[in-house]
Kinemage of the C-alpha trace (Angstrom):
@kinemage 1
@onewidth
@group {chain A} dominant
@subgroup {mainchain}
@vectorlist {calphas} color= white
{ca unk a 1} P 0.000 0.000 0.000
{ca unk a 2} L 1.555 3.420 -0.966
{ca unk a 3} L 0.922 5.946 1.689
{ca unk a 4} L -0.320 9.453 0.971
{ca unk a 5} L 1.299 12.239 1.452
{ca unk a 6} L -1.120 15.729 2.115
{ca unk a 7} L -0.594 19.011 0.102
{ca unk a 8} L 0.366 20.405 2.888
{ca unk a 9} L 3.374 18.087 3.616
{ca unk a 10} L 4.043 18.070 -0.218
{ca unk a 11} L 4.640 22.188 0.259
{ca unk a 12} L 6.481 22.269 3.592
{ca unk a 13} L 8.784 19.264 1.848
{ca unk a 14} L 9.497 21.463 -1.427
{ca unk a 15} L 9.959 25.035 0.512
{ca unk a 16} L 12.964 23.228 2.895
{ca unk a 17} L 14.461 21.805 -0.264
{ca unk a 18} L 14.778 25.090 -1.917
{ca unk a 19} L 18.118 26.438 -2.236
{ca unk a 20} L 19.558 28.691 1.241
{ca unk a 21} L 21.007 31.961 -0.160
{ca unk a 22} L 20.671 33.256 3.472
{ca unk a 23} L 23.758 33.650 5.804
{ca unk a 24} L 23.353 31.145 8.266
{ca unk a 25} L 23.253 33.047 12.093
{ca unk a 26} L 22.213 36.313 10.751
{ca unk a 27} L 18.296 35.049 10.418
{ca unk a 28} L 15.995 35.221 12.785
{ca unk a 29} L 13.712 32.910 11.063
{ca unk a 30} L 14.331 29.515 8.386
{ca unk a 31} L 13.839 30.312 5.078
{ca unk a 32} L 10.410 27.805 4.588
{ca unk a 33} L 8.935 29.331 7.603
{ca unk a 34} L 9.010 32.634 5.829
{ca unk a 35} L 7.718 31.587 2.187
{ca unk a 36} L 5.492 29.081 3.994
{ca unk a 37} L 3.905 32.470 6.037
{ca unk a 38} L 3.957 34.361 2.378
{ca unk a 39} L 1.947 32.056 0.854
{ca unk a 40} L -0.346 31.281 3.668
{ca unk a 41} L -0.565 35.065 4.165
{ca unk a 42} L -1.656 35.996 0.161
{ca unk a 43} L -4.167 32.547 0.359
{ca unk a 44} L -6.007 34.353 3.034
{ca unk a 45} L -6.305 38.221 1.304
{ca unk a 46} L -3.383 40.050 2.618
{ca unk a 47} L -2.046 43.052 -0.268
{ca unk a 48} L 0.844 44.322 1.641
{ca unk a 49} L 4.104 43.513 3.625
{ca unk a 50} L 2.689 45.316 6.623
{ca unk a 51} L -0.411 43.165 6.278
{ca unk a 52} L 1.718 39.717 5.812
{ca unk a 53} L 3.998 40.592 8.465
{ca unk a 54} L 0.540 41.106 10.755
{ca unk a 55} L -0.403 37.757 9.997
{ca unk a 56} L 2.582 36.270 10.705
{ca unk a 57} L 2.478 37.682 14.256
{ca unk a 58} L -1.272 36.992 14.791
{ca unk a 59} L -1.343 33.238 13.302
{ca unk a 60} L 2.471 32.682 14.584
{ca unk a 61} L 1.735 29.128 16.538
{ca unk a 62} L -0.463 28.225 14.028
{ca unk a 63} L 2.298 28.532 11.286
{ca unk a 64} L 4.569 26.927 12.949
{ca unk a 65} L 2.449 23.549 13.217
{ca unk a 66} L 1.862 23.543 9.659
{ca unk a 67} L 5.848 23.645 9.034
């Protein structure tokens, strides 16, 4: 039997395989986390950084479940 794998796995999976142009220990935050809260942040209506970076802080424990 070959054992599904959710969307939402399938998406946290590809986002930490991506390439990690960031220095490491000068980020406060892994790189999936942040295009993970992006993504999740346009799905749901936000136009602006302001208004993603609101999100983020308002929906922060639930993000981090997902991830």
């Amino acid at each position: 039997m070959v054992e599904e794998i959710s969307p939402l796995a399938k998406l946290s999976k590809l986002l930490e395989s991506l390439p990690y142009p960031r220095v490491q220990g000068r980020t406060t935050y892994p790189l999936a986390e942040v295009l993970f809260l992006v993504i999740s942040a346009v799905l749901s209506g936000t136009a602006t950084w302001e208004e993603i970076q609101n999100f983020g802080e308002q929906k922060l424990e639930w993000l981090r479940k997902l991830v």
